[in-house]
Phi, psi and omega in degrees: 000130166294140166303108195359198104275180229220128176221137160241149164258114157264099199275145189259085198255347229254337151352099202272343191079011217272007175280340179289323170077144174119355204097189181274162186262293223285000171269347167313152150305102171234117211064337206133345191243146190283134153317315179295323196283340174306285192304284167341296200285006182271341176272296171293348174282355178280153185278335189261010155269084189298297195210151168229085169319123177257153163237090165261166160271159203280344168297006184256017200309298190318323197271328159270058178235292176299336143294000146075025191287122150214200197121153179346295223275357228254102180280171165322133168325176147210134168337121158244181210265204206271333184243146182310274148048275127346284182319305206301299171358288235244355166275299143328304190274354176258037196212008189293325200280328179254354188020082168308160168265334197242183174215134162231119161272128173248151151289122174289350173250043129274059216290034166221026126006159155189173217301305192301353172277321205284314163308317178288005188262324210278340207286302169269055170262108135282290192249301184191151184218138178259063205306120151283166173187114188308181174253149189238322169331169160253128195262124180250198180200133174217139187254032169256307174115007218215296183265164260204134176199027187146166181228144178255136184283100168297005165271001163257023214225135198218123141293101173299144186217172177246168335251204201245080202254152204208147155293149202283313200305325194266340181266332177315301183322299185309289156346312191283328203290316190301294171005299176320304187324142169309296167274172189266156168220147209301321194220152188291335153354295216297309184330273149003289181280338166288353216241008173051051168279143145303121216235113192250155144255111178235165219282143196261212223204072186320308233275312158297083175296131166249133183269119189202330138299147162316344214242331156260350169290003159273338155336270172335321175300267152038276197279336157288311166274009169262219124023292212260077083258168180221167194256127154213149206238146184218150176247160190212146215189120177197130166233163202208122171299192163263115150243204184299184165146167179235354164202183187228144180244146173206161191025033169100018194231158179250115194242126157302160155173204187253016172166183204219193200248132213257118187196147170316291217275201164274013179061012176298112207281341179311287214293309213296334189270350184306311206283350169293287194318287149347278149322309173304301163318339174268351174072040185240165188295185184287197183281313202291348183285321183289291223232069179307144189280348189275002174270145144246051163254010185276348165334113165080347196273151182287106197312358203288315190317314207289312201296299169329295186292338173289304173335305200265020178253346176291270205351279182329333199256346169082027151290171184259129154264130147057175114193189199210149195221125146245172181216107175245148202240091161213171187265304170214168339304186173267111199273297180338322178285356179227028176287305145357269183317314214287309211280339180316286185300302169310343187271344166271320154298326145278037169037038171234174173324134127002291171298007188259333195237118150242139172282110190235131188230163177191153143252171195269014166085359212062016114335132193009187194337298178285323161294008175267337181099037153244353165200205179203149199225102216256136149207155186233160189234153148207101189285133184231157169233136182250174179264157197285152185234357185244000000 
C-alpha cells in the first residue's frame, strides 16, 4: 500500500482589501468569526492535512496576533511580497523545511470553502488541480468596455475558485521561473499552465464564495445562516455529590458553602453537563471519552478546559453555538445569585455573547438525594449550527 502523501496549505492573507473598504477583510467579521480564522480552521480540522502556513502582511502582524490561532498542524505566519504573486511565492520557499509531496493554495477570503471542494481537488492531483464552476452567462468580449465585438462560447468558459493544488516541487519551479516575467498572472493555475503543468479541472462550490465587495459578506451571511448550514441540538445531564469542603464550582464560579461536590476535576456538575450537550450536538461520545477520570492529570482540573475543547471543536468544524440553556437542581447553595458570573464565564469560554447563555436554578421540592442535601443535579441543552454534511 502506498504511503500517504505529505499535503501543506498556503492561505494567501497578505492582501490590503482596498475594493472592500473598511480595513482588510480577512480580518473582518463574519457571523462572529474573524474571515481569516473561518478559512484556516477549514484546513486545519482535515485529517489529510500535515501544515498550513498563512501569508500575511507584515503590516498586519498585530491583527493577526490577535485571533489567537494556533495548533499542531498551524505553522508561523510568513511576510508576503507586493503582489499575490509575490505572496504565494515566498510561501512556497518558506515551506522548503517541510517538503510536502502536495501544496494546496488558498484565498483567505474564501472562508466558506468545504470539505467536498477541498477532497475533489486532493482526490485529483497529479500534476495540478483547479475547483472550477461552469459560466452560465452569456459572455461578451469587448475591447472598450462601450461596444460589443463577440460572444464567447460559454461552454469553454470555466470560474476559477481556490483552492488550488499542484505538487510542491513542481509549482515551486514554476514560480521562481514566473518571477522572470514581465506580467503578473492572476492565479497559480495561470502559473501551471504557462510553466506547461497539466491542470485537471474539478467541481467547485456557489457556496464558495471571494469576498472581494462589501455586498458579499452579506452573501457570505446568507449562505451561513441559511441551505448549507443546519441546526443540531444536543443535551447534557450530569450529578456529582457533596463531600466536606467550603465551597462548591458550578458554571465555572466558586460558590461559598458548607462542602463542596466530589470529582476527579473540580467537579463542576454545570460545565460537565454544557460540555456534554455540546459533544452531543456534535455527535461525539461523552466527556469521559476527551477527559477519562482514570488520567490523572485531569485531577483537580478546571472544567472550563473540558468546556473550551467542545467549543473549539464547533470552531474546527466551521460551526456556530448558538445558544446553550442549563438548569442546576439543588436545595443549597442559592444558585441565582451567581448566575451572572457563571454566564460571564461560559460565554467566554465558548467565545459567543452573553445573551447566548442561560442559566436556571430550582429544587427538587425536598425530595430524594438532593432534597436530602446530597448532591446537585446539572443538566443542559445545547443549540448548535453545522455546515450541511449531505
Amino acid at each position: 500500500m502506498a504511503a500517504q502523501k505529505s499535503i501543506a496549505v498556503i492561505v494567501v492573507a497578505a492582501g490590503t482589501g482596498e475594493r472592500m473598504g473598511g480595513g482588510p477583510k480577512q480580518y473582518r467579521q463574519l457571523a462572529g468569526r474573524p474571515v481569516l480564522a473561518r478559512t484556516i480552521d477549514a484546513f486545519t480540522r482535515r485529517p489529510d492535512v500535515s501544515w498550513v502556513l498563512p501569508v500575511i502582511n507584515p503590516a498586519h502582524a498585530a491583527l493577526y496576533d490577535s485571533l489567537g490561532l494556533a495548533g499542531p498542524k498551524l505553522l508561523p505566519p510568513v511576510g508576503g511580497g507586493a503582489s499575490r504573486q509575490g505572496s504565494v511565492r515566498a510561501g512556497l520557499e518558506a515551506l522548503a523545511a517541510q517538503n510536502p509531496d502536495l501544496v494546496l493554495i488558498q484565498d483567505a477570503a474564501r472562508p466558506l470553502v468545504d470539505d467536498a471542494v477541498i477532497a475533489g481537488v486532493i482526490a485529483a492531483l497529479g500534476d495540478a488541480a483547479l475547483p472550477v464552476l461552469p459560466v452560465t452567462d452569456t459572455i461578451k468580449r469587448s475591447a472598450d468596455g462601450r461596444l460589443a465585438a463577440g460572444t464567447e462560447d460559454r461552454r469553454q468558459l470555466f470560474a476559477a475558485q481556490t483552492p488550488q493544488g499542484f505538487g510542491y516541487a513542481a509549482i515551486l519551479d514554476a514560480h521562481r521561473r514566473a518571477a522572470s516575467e514581465p506580467n503578473e498572472f492572476t492565479d497559480d493555475a495561470a502559473i501551471a499552465e504557462w510553466a506547461g503543468i497539466e491542470v485537471v479541472l474539478t467541481t467547485g462550490s456557489p457556496a464558495n464564495l471571494k469576498l472581494t465587495h462589501p455586498e458579499d459578506f452579506e452573501r457570505a451571511e446568507r449562505v451561513l445562516g441559511g441551505s448549507f448550514m443546519e441546526t443540531r441540538i444536543g443535551s447534557g445531564y450530569d450529578v456529582h455529590p457533596f463531600e466536606p469542603g467550603d465551597a462548591v464550582w458550578l458554571g465555572g464560579v466558586s460558590i461559598p458553602h458548607t462542602a463542596k461536590l466530589k470529582g476527579h476535576s473540580d467537579a463542576d456538575a454545570a460545565l460537565h453537563a454544557l460540555t456534554d450537550a455540546i459533544y452531543g450536538a456534535l455527535g461525539e461520545s461523552d466527556i469521559g471519552a476527551f477527559f477519562p477520570p482514570s488520567d490523572p492529570q485531569w485531577k483537580g482540573a478546571a472544567s472550563r478546559i473540558f468546556l473550551e475543547h467542545a467549543a473549539g471543536l464547533v470552531r474546527e468544524r466551521g460551526g456556530r453555538i448558538v445558544n446553550l440553556d442549563i438548569t442546576i437542581v439543588a436545595e443549597a447553595p442559592k444558585i441565582l445569585p451567581h448566575a451572572a458570573a457563571m454566564k460571564a464565564v461560559i460565554a467566554d469560554a465558548c467565545g459567543i455573547a452573553v445573551s447566548r447563555v442561560a442559566i436556571k436554578a430550582t429544587t427538587s421540592e425536598k425530595l430524594g438525594f438532593i432534597g436530602r442535601g446530597e448532591g446537585v443535579v446539572a443538566m443542559a441543552t445545547a443549540n448548535v449550527e453545522l455546515p450541511r454534511e449531505d
